[in-house]
N, CA, C and O atoms as a Tripos MOL2 file, in Angstrom:
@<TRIPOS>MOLECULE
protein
  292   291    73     0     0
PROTEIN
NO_CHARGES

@<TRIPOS>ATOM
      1 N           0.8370   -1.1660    0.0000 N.3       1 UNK1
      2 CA          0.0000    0.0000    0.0000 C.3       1 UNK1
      3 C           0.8910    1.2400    0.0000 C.2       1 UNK1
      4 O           1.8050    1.2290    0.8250 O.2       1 UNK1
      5 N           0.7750    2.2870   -0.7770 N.am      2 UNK2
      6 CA          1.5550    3.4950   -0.8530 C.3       2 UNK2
      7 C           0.8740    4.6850    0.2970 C.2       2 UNK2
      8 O          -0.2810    4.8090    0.7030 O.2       2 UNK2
      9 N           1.5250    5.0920    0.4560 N.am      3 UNK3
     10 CA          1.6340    5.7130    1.6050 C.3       3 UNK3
     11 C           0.4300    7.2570    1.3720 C.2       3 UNK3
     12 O          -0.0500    7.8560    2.3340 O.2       3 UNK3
     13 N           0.1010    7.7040   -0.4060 N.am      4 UNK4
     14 CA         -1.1110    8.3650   -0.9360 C.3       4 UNK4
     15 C          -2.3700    7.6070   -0.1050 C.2       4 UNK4
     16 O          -3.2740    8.2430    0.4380 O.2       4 UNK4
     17 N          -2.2660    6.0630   -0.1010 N.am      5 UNK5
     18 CA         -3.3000    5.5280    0.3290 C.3       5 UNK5
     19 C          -3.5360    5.5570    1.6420 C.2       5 UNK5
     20 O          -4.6140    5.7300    2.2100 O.2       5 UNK5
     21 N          -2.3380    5.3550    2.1570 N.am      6 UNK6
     22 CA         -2.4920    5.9020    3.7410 C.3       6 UNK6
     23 C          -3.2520    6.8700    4.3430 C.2       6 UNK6
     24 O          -4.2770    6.8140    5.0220 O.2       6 UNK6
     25 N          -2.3680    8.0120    3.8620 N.am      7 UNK7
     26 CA         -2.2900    9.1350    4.6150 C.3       7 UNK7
     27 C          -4.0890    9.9350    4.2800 C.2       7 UNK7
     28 O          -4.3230   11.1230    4.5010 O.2       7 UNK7
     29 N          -4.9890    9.0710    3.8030 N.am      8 UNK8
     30 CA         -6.4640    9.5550    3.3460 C.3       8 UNK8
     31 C          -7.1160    8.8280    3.7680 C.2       8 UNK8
     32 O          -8.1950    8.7610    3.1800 O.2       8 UNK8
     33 N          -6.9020    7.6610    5.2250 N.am      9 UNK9
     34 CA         -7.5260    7.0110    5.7870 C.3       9 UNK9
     35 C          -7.9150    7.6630    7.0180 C.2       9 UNK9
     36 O          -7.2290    8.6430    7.3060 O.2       9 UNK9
     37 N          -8.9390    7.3300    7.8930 N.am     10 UNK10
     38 CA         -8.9760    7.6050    9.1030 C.3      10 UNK10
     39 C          -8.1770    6.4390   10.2610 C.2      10 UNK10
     40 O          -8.1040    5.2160   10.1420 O.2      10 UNK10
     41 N          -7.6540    7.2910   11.3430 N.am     11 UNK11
     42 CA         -7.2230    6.5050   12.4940 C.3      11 UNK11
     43 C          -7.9840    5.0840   12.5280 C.2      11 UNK11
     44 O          -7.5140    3.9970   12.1930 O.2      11 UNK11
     45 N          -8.9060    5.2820   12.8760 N.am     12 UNK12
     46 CA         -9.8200    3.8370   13.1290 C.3      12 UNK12
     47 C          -9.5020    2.8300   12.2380 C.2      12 UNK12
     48 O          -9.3500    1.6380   12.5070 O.2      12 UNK12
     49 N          -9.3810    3.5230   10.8670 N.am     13 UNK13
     50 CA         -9.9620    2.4160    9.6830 C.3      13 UNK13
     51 C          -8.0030    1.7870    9.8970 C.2      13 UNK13
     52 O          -7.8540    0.5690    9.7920 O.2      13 UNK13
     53 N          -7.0350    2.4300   10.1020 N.am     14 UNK14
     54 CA         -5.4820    2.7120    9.8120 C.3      14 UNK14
     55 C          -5.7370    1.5840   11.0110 C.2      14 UNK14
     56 O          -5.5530    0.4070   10.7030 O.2      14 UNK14
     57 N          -6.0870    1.8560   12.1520 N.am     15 UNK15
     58 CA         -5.9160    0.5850   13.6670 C.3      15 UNK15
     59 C          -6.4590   -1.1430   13.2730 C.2      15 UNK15
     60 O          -6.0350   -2.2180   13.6980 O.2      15 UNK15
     61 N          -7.6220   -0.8020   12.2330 N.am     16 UNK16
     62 CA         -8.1050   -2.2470   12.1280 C.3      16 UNK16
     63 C          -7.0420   -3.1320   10.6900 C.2      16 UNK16
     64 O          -6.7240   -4.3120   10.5440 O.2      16 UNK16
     65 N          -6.7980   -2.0520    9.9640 N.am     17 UNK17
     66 CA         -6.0740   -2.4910    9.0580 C.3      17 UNK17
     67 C          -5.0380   -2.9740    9.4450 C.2      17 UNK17
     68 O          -4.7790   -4.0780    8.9650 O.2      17 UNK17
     69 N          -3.9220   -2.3210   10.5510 N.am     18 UNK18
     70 CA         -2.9420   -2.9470   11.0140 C.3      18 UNK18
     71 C          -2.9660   -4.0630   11.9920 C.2      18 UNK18
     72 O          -2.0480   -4.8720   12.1240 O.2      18 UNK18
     73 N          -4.0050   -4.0590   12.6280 N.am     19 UNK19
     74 CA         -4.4930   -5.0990   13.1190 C.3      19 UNK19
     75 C          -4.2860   -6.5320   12.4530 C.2      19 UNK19
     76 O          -3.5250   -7.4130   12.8550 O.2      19 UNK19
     77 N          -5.2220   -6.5760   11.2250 N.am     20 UNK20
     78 CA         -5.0620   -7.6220   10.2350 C.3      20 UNK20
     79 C          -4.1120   -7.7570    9.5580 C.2      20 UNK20
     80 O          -4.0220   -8.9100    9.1340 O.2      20 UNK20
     81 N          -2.9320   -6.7660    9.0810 N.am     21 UNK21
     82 CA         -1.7710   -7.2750    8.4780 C.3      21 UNK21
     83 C          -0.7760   -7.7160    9.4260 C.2      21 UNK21
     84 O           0.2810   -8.1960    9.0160 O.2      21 UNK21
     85 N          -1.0130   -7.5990   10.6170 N.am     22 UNK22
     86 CA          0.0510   -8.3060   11.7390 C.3      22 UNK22
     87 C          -0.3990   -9.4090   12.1220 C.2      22 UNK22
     88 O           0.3600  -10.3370   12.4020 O.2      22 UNK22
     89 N          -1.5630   -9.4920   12.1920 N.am     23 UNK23
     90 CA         -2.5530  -11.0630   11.9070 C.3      23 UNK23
     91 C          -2.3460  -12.0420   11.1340 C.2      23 UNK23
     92 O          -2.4270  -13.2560   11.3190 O.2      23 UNK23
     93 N          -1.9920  -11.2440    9.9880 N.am     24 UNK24
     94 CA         -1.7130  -11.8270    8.0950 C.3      24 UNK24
     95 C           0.2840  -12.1140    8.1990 C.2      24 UNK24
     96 O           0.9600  -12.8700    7.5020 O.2      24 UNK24
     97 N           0.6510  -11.3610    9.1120 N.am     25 UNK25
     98 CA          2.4280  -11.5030    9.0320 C.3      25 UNK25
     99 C           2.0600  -13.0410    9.7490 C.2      25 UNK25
    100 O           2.0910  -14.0830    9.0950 O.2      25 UNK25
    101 N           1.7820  -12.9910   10.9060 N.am     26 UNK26
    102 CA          1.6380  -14.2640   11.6330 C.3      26 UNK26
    103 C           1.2010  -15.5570   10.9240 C.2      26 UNK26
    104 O           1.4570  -16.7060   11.2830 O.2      26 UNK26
    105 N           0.5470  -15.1880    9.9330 N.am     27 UNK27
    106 CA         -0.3870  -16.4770    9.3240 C.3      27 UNK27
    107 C           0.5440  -17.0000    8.5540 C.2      27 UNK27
    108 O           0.7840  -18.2020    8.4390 O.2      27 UNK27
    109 N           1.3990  -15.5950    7.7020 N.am     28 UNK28
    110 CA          2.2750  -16.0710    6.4520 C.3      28 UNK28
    111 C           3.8590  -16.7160    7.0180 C.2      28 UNK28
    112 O           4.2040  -17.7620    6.4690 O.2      28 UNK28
    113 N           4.5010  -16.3220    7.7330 N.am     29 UNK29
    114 CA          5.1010  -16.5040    8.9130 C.3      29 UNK29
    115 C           5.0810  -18.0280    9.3890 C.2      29 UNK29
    116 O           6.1540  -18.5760    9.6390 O.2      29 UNK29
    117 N           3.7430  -18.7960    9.5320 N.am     30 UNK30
    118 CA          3.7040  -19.6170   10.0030 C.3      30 UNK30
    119 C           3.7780  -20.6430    8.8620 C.2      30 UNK30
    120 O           4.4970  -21.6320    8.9990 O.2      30 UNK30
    121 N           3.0050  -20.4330    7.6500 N.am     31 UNK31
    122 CA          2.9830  -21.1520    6.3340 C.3      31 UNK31
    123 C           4.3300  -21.7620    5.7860 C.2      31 UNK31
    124 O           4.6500  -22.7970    5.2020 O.2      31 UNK31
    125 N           5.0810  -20.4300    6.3320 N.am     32 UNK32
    126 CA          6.4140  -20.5910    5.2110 C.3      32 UNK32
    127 C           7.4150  -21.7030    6.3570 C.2      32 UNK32
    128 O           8.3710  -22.3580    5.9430 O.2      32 UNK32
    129 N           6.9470  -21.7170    7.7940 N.am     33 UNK33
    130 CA          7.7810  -22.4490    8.5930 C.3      33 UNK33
    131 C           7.1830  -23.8890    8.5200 C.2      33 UNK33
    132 O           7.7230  -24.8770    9.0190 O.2      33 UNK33
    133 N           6.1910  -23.8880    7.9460 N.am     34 UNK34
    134 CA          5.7910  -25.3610    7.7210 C.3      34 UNK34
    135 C           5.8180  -26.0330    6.2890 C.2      34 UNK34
    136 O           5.5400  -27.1940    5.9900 O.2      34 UNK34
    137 N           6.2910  -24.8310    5.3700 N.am     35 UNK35
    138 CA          6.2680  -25.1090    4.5600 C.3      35 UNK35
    139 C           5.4220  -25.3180    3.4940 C.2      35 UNK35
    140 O           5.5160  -26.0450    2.5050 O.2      35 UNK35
    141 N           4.3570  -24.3480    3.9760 N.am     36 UNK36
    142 CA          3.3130  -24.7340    3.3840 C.3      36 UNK36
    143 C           2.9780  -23.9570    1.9970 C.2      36 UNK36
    144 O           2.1610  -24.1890    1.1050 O.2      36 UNK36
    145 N           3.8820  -23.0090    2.1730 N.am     37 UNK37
    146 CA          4.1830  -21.8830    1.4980 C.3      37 UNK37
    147 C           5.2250  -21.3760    1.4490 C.2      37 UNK37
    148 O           5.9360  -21.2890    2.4500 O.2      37 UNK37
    149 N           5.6760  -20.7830   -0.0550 N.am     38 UNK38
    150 CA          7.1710  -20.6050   -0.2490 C.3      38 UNK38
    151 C           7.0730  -18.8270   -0.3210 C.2      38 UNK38
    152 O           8.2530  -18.4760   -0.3160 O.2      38 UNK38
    153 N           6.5670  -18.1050   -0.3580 N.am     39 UNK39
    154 CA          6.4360  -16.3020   -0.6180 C.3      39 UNK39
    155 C           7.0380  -15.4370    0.6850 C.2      39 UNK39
    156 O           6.4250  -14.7950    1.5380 O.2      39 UNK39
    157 N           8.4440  -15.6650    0.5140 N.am     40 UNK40
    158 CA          8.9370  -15.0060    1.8440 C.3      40 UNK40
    159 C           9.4560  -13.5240    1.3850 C.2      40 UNK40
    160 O          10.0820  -12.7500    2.1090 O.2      40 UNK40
    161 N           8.9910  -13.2490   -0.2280 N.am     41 UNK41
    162 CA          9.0440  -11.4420   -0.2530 C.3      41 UNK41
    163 C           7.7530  -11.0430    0.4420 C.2      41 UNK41
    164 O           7.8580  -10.0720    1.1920 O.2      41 UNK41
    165 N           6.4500  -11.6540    0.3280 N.am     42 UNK42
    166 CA          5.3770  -11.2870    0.5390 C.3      42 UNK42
    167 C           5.5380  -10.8670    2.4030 C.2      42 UNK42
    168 O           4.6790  -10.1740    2.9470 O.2      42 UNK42
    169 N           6.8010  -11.4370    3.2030 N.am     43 UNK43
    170 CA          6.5190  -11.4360    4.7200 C.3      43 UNK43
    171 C           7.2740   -9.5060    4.5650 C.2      43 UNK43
    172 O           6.9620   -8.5140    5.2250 O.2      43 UNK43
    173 N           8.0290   -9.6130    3.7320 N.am     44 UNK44
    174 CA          8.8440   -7.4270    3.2880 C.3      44 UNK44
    175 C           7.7170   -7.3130    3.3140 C.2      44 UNK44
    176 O           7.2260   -7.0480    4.4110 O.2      44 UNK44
    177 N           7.0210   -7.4260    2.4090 N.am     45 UNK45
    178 CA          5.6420   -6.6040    1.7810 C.3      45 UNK45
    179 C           4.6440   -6.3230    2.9560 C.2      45 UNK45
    180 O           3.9840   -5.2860    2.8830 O.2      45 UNK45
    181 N           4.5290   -6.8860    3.6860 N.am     46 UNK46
    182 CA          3.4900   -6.7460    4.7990 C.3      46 UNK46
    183 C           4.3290   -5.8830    6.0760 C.2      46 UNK46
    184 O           3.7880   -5.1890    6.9360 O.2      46 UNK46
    185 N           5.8110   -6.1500    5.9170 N.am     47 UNK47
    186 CA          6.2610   -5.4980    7.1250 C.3      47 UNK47
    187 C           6.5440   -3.9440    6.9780 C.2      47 UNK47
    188 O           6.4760   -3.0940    7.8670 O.2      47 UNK47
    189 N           6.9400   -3.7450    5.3970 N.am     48 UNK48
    190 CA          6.9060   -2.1990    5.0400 C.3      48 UNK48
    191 C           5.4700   -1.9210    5.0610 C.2      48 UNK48
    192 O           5.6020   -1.0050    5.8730 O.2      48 UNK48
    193 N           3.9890   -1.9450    4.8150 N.am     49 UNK49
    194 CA          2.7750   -1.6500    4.9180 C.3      49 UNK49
    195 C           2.8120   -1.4860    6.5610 C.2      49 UNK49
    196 O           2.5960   -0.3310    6.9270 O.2      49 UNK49
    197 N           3.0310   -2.3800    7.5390 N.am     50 UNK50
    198 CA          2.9500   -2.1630    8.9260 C.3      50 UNK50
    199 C           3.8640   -0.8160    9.1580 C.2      50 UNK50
    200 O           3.2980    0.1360    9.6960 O.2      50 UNK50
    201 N           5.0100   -0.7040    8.8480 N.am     51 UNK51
    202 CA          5.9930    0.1820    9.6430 C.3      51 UNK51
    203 C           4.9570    1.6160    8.6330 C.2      51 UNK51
    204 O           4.4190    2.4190    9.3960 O.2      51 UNK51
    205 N           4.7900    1.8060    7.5450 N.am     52 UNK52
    206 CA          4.3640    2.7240    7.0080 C.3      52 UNK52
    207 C           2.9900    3.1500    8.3490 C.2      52 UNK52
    208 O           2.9290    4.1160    9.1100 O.2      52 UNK52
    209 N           1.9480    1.8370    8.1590 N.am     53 UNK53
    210 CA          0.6410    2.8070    9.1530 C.3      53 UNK53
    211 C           1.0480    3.2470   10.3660 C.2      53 UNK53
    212 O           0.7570    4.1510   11.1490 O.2      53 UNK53
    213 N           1.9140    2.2150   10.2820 N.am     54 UNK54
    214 CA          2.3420    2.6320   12.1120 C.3      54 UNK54
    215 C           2.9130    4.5260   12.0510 C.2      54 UNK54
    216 O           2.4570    5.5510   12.5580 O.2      54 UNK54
    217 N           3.9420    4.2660   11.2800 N.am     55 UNK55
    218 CA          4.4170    5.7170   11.3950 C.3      55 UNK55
    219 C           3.6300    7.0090   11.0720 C.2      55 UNK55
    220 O           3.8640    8.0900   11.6120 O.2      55 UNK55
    221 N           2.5310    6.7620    9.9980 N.am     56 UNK56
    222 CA          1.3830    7.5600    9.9480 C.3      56 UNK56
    223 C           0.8320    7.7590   11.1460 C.2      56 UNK56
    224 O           0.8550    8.8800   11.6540 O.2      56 UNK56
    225 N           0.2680    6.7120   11.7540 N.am     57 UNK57
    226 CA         -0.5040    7.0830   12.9960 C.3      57 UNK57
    227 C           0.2620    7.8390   14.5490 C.2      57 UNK57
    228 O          -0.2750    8.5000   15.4370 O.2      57 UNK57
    229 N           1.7170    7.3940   14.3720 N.am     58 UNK58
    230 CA          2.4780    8.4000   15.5240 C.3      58 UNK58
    231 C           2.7860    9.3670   14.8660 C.2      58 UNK58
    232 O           3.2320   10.2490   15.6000 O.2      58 UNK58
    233 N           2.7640    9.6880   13.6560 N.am     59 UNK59
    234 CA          3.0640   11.3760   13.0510 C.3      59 UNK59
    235 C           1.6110   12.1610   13.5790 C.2      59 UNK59
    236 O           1.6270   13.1370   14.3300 O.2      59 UNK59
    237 N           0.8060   11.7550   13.2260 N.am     60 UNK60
    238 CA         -0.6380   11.9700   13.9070 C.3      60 UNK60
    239 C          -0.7320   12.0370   15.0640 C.2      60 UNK60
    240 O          -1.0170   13.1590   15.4840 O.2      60 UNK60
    241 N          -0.5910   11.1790   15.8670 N.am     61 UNK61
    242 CA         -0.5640   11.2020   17.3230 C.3      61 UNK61
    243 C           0.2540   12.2940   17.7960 C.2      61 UNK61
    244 O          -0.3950   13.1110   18.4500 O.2      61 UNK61
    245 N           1.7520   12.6140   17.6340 N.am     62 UNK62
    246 CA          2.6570   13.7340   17.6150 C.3      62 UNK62
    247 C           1.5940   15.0780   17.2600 C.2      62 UNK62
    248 O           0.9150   15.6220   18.1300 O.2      62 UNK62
    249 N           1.6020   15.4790   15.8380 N.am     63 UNK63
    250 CA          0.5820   16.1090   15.7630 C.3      63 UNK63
    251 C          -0.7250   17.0540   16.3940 C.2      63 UNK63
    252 O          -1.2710   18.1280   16.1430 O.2      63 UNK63
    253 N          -0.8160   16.2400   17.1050 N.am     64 UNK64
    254 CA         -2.6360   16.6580   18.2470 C.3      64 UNK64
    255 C          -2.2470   16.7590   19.4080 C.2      64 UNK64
    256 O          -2.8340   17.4920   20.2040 O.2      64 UNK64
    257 N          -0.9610   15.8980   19.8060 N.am     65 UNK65
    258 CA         -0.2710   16.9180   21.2740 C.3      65 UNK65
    259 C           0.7730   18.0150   20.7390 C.2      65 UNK65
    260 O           1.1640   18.6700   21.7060 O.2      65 UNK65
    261 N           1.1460   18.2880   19.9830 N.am     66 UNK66
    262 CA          1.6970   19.6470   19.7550 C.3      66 UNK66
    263 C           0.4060   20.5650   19.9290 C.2      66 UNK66
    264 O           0.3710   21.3890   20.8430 O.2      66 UNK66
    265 N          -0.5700   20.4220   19.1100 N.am     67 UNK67
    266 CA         -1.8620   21.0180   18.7170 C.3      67 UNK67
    267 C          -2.2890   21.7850   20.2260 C.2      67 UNK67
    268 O          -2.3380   23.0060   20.3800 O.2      67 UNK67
    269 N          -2.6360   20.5570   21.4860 N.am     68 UNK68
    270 CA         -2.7190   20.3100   22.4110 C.3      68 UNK68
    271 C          -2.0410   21.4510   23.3850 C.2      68 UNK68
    272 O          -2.5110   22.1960   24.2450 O.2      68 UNK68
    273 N          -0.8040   21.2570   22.8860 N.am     69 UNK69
    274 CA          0.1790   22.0280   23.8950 C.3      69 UNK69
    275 C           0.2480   23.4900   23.4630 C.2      69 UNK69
    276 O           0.1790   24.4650   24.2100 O.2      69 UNK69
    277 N           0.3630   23.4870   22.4230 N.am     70 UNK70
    278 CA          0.3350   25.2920   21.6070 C.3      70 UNK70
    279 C          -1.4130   26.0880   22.6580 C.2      70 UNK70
    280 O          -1.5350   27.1710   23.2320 O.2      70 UNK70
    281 N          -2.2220   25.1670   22.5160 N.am     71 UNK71
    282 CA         -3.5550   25.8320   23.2720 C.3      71 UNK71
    283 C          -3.4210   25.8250   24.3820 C.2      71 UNK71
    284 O          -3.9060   26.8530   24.8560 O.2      71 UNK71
    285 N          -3.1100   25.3560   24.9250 N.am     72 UNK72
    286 CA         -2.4410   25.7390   26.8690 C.3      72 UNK72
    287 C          -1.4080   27.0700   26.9710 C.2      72 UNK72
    288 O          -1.4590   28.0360   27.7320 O.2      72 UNK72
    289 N          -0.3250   26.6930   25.7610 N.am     73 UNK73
    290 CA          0.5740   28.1310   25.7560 C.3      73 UNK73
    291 C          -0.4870   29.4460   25.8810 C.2      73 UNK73
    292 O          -0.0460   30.5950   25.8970 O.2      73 UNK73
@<TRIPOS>BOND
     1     1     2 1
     2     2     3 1
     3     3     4 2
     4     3     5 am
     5     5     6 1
     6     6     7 1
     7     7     8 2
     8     7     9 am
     9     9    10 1
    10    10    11 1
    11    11    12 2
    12    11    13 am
    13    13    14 1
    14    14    15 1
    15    15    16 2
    16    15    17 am
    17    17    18 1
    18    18    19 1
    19    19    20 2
    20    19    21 am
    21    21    22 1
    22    22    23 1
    23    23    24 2
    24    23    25 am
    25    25    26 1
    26    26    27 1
    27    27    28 2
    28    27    29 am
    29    29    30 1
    30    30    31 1
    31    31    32 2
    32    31    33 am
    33    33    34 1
    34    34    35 1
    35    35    36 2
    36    35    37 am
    37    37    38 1
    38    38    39 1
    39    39    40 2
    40    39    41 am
    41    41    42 1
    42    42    43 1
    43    43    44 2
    44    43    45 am
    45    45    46 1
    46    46    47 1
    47    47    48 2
    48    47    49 am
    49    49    50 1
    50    50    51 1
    51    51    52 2
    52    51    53 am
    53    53    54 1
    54    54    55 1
    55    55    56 2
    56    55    57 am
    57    57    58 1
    58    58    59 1
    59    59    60 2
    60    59    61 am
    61    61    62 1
    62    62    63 1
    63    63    64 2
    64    63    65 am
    65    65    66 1
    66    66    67 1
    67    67    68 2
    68    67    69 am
    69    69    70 1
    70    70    71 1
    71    71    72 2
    72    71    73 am
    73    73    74 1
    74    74    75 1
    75    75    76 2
    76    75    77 am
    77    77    78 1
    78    78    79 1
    79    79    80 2
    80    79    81 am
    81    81    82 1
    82    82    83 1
    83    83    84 2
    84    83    85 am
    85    85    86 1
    86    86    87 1
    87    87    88 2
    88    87    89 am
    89    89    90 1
    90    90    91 1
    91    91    92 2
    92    91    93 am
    93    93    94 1
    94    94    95 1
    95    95    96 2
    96    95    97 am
    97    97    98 1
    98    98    99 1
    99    99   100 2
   100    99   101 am
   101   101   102 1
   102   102   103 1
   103   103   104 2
   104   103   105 am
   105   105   106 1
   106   106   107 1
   107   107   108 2
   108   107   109 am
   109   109   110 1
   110   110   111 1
   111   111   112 2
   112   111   113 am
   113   113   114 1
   114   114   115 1
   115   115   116 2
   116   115   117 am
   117   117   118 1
   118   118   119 1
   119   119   120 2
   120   119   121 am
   121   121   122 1
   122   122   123 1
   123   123   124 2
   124   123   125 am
   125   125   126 1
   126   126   127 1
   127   127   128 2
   128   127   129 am
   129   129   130 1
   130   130   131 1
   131   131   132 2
   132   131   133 am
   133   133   134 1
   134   134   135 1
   135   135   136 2
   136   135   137 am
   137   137   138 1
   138   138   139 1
   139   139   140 2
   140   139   141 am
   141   141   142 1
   142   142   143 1
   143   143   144 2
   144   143   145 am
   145   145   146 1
   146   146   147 1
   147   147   148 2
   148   147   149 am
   149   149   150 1
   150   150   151 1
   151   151   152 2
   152   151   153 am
   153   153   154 1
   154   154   155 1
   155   155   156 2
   156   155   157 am
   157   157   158 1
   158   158   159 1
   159   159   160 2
   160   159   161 am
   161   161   162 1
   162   162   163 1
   163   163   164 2
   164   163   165 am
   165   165   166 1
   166   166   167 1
   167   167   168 2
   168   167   169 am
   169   169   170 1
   170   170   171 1
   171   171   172 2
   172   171   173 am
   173   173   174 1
   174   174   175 1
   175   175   176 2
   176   175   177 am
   177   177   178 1
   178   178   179 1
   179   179   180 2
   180   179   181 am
   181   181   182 1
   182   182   183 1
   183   183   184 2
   184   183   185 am
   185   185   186 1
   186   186   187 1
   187   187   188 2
   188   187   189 am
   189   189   190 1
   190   190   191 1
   191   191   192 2
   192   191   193 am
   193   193   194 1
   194   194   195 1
   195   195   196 2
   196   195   197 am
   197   197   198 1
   198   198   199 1
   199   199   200 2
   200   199   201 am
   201   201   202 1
   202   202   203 1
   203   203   204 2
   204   203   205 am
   205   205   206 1
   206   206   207 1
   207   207   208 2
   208   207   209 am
   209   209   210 1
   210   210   211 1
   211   211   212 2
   212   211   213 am
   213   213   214 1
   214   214   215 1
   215   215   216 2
   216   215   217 am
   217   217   218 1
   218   218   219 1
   219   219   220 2
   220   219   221 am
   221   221   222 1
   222   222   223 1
   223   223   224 2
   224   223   225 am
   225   225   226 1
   226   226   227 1
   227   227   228 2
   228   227   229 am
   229   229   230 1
   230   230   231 1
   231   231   232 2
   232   231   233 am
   233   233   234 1
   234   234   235 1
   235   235   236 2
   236   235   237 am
   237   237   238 1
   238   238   239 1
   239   239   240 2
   240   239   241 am
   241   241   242 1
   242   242   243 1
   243   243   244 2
   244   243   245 am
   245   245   246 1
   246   246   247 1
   247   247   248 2
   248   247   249 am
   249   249   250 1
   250   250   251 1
   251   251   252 2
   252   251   253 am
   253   253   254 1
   254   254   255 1
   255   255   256 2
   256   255   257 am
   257   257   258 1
   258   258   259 1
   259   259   260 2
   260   259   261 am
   261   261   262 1
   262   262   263 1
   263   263   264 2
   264   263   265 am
   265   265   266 1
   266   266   267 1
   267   267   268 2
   268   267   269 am
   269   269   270 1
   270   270   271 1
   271   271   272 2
   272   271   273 am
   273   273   274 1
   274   274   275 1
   275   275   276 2
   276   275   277 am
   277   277   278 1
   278   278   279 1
   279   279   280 2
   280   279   281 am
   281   281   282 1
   282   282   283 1
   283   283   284 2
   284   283   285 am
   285   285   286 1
   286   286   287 1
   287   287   288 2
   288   287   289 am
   289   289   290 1
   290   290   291 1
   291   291   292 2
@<TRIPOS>SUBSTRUCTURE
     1 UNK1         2 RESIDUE 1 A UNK
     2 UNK2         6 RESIDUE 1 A UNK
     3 UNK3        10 RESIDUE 1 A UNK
     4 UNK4        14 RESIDUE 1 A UNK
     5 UNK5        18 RESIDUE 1 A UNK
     6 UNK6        22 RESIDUE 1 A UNK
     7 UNK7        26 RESIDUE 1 A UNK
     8 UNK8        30 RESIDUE 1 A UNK
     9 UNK9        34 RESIDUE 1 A UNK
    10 UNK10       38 RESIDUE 1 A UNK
    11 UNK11       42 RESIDUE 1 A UNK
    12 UNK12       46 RESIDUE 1 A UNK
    13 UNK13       50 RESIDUE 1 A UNK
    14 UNK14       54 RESIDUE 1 A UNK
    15 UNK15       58 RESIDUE 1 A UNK
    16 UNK16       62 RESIDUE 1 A UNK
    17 UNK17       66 RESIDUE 1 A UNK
    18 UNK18       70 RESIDUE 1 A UNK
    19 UNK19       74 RESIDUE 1 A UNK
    20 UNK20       78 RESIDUE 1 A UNK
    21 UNK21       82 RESIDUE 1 A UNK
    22 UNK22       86 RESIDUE 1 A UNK
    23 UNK23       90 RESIDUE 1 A UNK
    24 UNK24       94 RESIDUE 1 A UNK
    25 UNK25       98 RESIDUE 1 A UNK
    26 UNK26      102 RESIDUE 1 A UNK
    27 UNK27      106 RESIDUE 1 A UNK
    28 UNK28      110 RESIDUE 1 A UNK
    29 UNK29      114 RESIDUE 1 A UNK
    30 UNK30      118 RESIDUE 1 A UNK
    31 UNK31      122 RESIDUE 1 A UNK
    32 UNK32      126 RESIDUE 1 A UNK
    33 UNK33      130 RESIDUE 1 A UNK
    34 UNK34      134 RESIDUE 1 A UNK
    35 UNK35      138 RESIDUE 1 A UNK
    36 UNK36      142 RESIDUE 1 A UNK
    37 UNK37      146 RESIDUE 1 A UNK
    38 UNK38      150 RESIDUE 1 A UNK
    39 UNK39      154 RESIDUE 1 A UNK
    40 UNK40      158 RESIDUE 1 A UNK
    41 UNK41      162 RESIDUE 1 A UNK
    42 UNK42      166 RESIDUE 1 A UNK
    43 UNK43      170 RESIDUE 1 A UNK
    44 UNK44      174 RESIDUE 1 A UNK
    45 UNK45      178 RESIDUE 1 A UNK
    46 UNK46      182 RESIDUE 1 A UNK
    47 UNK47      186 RESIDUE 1 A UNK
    48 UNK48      190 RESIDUE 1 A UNK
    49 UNK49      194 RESIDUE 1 A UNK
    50 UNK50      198 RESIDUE 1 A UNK
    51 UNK51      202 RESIDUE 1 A UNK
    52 UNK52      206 RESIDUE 1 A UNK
    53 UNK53      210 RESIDUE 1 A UNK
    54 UNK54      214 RESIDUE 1 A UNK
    55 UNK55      218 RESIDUE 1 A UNK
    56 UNK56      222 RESIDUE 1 A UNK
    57 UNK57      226 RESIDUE 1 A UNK
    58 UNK58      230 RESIDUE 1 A UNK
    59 UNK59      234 RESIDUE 1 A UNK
    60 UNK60      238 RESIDUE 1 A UNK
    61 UNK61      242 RESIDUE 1 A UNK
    62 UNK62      246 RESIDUE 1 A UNK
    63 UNK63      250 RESIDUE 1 A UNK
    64 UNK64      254 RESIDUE 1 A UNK
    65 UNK65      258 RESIDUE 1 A UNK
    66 UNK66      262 RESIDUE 1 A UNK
    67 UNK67      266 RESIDUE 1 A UNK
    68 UNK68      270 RESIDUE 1 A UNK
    69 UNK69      274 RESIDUE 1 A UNK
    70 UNK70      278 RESIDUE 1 A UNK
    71 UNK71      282 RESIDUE 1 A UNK
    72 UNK72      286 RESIDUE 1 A UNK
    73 UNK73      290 RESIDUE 1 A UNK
């Protein structure tokens, strides 16, 4: 997922999505240790999509306590 696609999601929808691709690392993860499955670019592919939402959502999070703190100043 490119990061255009990201960054036009909401928090919520960004939490359940990562939810399921760390769900989906685990599943694929487990395939390839049994052999059940050989696609060990596909375990990159899911871990750059994770580190991407993740970092969206703490740029965000950062974000709304600056926001936060400027209105107390």
């Amino acid at each position: 997922m490119k990061v255009k696609e990201i960054v036009i999601k909401k928090d919520t929808d960004l939490e359940v999505q990562l939810k399921d691709l760390k769900n989906k690392l685990t599943k694929t993860r487990f395939e390839i240790a049994t052999k059940e499955s050989n696609k060990m670019h596909e375990i990159g592919k899911i871990k750059l999509t994770i580190a991407r939402i993740e970092t969206i959502l703490r740029e965000r999070q950062l974000q709304r306590e600056e926001e936060k703190n400027e209105k107390k100043a």
